[in-house]
TORTIGU-136983 format. One record per residue: x, y, z of N, C-alpha, C in turn; residue in one letter; residue number from 1. Coordinates in steps of 0.2 Angstrom, whole numbers, plus 5000, padded with zeros to 4 digits. Example, Ala and Ser with C-alpha at 12.3 -4.5 7.8 and 13.67 -1.06 7.14 Angstrom:
<pts>
PT   n_c1   n_c2   n_c3   ca_c1   ca_c2   ca_c3   c_c1   c_c2   c_c3   type   seq
PT   5066   4972   5039    5062    4978    5039   5066   4984   5039      A     1
PT   5064   4989   5035    5068    4995    5036   5064   5000   5039      S     2
</pts>
This chain:
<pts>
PT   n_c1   n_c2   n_c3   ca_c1   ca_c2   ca_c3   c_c1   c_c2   c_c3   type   seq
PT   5152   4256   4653    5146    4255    4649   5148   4255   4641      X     1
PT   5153   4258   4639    5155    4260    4633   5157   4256   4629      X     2
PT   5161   4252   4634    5162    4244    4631   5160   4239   4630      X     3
PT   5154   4239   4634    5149    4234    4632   5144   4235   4629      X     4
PT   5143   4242   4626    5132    4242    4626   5133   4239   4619      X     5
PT   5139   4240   4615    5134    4236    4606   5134   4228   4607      X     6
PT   5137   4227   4614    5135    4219    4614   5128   4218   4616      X     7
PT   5125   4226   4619    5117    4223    4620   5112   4227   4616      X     8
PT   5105   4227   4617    5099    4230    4613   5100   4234   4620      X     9
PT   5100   4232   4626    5096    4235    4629   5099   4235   4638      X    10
PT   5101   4239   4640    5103    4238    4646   5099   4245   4652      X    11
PT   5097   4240   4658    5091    4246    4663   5096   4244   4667      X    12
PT   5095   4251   4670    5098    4253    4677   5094   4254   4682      X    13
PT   5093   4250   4687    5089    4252    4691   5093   4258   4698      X    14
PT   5089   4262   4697    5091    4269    4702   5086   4269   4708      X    15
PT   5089   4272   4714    5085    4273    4723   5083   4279   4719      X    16
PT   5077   4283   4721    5074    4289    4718   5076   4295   4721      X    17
PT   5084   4294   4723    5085    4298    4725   5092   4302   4722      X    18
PT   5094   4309   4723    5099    4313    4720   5107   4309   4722      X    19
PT   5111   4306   4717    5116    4304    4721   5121   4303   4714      X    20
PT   5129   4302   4718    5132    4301    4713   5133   4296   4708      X    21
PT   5128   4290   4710    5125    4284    4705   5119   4286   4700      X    22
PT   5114   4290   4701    5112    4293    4699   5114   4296   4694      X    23
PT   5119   4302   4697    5119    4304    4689   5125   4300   4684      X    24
PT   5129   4295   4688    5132    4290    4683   5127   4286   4677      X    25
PT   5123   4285   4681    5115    4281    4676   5112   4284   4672      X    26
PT   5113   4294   4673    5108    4298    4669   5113   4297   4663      X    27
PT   5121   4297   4665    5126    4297    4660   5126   4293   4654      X    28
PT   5126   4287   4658    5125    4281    4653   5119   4281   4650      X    29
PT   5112   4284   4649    5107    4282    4646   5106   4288   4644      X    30
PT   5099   4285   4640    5097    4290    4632   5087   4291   4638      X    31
PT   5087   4286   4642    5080    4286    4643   5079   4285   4651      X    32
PT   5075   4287   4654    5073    4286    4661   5067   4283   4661      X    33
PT   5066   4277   4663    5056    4274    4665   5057   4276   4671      X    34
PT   5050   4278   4673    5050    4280    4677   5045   4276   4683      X    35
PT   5047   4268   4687    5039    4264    4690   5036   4269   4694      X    36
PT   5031   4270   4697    5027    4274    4699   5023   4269   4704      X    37
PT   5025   4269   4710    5018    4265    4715   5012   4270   4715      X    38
PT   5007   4269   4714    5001    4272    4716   4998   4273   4721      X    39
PT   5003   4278   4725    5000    4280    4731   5002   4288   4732      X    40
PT   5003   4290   4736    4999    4298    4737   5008   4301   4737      X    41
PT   5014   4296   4740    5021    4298    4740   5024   4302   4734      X    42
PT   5021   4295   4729    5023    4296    4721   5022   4302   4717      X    43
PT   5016   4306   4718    5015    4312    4718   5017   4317   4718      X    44
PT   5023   4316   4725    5027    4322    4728   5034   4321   4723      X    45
PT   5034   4314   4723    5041    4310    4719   5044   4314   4713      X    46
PT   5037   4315   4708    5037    4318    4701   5041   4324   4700      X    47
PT   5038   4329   4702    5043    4337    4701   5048   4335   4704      X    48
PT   5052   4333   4710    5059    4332    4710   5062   4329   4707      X    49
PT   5060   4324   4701    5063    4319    4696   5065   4323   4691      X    50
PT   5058   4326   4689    5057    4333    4684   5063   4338   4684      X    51
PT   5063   4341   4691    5070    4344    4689   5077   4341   4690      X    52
PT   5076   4335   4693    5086    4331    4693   5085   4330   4683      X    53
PT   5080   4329   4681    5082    4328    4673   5085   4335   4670      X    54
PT   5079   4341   4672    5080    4346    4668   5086   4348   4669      X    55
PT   5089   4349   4677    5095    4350    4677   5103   4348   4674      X    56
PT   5099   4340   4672    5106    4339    4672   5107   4339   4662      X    57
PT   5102   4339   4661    5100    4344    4652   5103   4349   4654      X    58
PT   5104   4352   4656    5105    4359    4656   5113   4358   4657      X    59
PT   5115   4356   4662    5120    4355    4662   5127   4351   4657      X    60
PT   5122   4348   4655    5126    4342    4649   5123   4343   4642      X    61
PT   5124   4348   4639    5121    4347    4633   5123   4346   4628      X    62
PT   5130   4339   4627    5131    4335    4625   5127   4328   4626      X    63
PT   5122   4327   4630    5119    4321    4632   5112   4323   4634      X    64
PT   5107   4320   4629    5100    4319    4630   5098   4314   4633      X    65
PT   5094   4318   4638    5092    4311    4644   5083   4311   4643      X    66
PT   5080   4308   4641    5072    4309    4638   5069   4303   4644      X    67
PT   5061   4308   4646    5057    4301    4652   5054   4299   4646      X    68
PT   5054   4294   4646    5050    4288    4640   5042   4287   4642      X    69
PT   5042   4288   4650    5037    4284    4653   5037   4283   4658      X    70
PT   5029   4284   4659    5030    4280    4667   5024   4275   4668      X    71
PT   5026   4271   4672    5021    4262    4671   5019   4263   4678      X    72
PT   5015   4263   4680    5013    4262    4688   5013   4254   4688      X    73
PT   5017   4251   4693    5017    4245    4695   5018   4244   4705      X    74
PT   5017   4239   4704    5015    4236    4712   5009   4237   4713      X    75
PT   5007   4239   4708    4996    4239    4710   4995   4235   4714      X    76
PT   4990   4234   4715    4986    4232    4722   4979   4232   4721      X    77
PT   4974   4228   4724    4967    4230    4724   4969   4237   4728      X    78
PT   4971   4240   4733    4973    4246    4734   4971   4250   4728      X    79
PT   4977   4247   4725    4975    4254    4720   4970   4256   4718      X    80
PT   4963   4253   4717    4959    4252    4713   4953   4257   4718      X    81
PT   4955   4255   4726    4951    4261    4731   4953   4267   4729      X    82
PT   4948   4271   4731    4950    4277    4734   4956   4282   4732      X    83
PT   4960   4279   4738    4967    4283    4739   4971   4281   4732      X    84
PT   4970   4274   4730    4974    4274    4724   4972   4279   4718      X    85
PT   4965   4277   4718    4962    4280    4708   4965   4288   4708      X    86
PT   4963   4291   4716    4966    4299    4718   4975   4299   4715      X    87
PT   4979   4294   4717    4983    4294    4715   4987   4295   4710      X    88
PT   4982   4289   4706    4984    4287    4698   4981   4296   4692      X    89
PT   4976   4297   4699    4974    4303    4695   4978   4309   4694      X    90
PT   4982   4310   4700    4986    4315    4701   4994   4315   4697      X    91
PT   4994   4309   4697    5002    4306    4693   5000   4309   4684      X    92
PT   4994   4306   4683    4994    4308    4676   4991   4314   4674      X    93
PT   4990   4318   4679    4989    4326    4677   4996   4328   4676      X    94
PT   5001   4326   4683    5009    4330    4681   5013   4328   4675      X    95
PT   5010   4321   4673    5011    4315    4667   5010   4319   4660      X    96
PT   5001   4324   4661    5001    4328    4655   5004   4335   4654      X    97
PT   5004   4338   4660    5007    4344    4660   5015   4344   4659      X    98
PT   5018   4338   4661    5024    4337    4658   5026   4336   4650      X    99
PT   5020   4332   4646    5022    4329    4642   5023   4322   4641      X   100
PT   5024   4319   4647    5025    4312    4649   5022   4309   4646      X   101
PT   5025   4301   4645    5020    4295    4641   5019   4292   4645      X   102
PT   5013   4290   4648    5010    4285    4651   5007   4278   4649      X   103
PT   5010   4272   4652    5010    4265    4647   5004   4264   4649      X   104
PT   4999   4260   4646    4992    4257    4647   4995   4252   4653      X   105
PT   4998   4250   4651    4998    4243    4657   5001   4243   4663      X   106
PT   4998   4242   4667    5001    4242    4675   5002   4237   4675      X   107
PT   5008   4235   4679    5012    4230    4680   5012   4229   4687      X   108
PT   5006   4225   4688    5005    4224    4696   5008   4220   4701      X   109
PT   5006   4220   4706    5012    4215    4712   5011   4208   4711      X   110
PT   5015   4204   4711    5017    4197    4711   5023   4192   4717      X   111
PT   5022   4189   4720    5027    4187    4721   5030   4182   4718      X   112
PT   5029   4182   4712    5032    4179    4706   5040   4183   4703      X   113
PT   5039   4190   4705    5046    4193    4704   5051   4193   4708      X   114
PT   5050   4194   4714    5054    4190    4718   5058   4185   4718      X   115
PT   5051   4178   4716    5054    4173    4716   5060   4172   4711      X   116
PT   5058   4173   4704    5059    4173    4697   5068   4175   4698      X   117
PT   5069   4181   4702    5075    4184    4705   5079   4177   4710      X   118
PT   5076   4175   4715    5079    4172    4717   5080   4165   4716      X   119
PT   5079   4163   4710    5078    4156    4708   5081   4157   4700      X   120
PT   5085   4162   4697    5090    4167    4692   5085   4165   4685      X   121
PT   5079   4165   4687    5076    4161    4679   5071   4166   4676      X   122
PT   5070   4166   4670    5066    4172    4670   5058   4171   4672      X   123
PT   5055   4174   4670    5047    4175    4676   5045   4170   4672      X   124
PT   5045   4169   4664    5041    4166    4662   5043   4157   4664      X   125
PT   5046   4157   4667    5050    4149    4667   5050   4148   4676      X   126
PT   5047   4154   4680    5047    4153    4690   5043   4149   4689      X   127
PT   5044   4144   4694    5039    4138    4696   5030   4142   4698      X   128
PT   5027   4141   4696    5020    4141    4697   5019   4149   4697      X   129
PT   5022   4152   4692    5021    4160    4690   5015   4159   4684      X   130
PT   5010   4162   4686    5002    4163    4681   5005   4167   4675      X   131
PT   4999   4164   4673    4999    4165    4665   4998   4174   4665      X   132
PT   4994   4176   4669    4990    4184    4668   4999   4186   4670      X   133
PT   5002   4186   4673    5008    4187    4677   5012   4191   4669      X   134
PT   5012   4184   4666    5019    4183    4662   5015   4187   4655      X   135
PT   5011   4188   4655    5005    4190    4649   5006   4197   4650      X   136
PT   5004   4201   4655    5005    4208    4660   5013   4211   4657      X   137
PT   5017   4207   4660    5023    4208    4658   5025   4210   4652      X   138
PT   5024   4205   4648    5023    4204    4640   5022   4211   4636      X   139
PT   5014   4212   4637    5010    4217    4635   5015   4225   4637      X   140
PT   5016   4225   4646    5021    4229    4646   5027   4232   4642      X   141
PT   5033   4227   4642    5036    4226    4637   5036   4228   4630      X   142
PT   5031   4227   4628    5030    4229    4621   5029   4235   4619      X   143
PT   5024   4240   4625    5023    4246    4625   5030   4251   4625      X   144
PT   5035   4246   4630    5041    4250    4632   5045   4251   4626      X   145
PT   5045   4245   4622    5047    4242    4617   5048   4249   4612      X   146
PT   5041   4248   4610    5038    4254    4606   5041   4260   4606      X   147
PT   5040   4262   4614    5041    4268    4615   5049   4271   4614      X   148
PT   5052   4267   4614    5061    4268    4612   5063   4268   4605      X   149
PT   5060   4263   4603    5061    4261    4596   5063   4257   4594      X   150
PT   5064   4250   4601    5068    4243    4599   5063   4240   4600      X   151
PT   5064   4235   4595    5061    4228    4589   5061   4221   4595      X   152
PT   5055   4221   4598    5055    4214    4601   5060   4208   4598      X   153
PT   5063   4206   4601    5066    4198    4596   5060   4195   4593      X   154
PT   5053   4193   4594    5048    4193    4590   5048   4196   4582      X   155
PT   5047   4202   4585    5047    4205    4579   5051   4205   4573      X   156
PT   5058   4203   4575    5063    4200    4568   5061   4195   4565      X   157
PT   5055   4190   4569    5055    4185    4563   5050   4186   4559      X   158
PT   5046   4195   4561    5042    4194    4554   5044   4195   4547      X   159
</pts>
């Protein structure tokens, strides 16, 4: 990674949420962990064991700050909107404050547009018949993430 990151703004790794030796090569390489979050009752359990593979590995490495940025709930659902969700999103964001955690306004719901978008190599805004709300969602996302790091949307330079 060393040799490529001034070639980017911005490089994510996506991690299985689980403790492994890729894991901690991705906690290495970053400054930041997002954190997606489905909004269901699992996600809950998820939090404190994230919580300590971070603390730990601060503890461990304290040449290297690893900071949660956030976490976005995505893959919503009219699900989430029942019940078992709202409990969910409730629960997520009480560990969300008792930690400290940023929590992004925007949830970044399910589409089969991201799938597509993956397998057709184009980006979302450009997949064949991916909605305007889709790419807007996204957008809006983005921006918050954006924020929260401290990198300048490509927009943003041309003001």
């Amino acid at each position: 990674m060393a040799q490529i990151s001034d070639e980017y703004d911005l490089i994510i790794i996506d991690c299985a949420p689980t403790e492994s030796i890729l894991t901690e090569a991705a906690y290495f390489s970053s400054r930041y962990v997002l954190v997606p979050v489905k909004p269901e009752f699992m996600a809950t359990i998820g939090l404190p064991l994230l919580a300590r593979s971070v603390d730990e590995f601060n503890l461990e490495n304290d040449d290297h700050s690893l900071d949660i940025c956030g976490i976005v709930f995505n893959h919503s659902s009219a699900y989430s909107e029942g019940p078992e969700g709202q409990q969910s999103i409730e629960e997520v964001e009480e560990e969300a404050r008792r930690r400290g955690w940023h929590i992004f306004e925007t949830h970044v719901r399910y589409s089969a547009s991201y799938p597509k978008s993956a397998r057709e190599g184009a980006p979302l805004s450009s997949t064949s018949y991916v909605r305007w709300s889709v790419t807007t969602e996204l957008e809006r996302f983005c921006g918050e993430f954006f924020d929260c790091i401290g990198l300048k949307a490509a927009d943003d330079d041309e003001d």
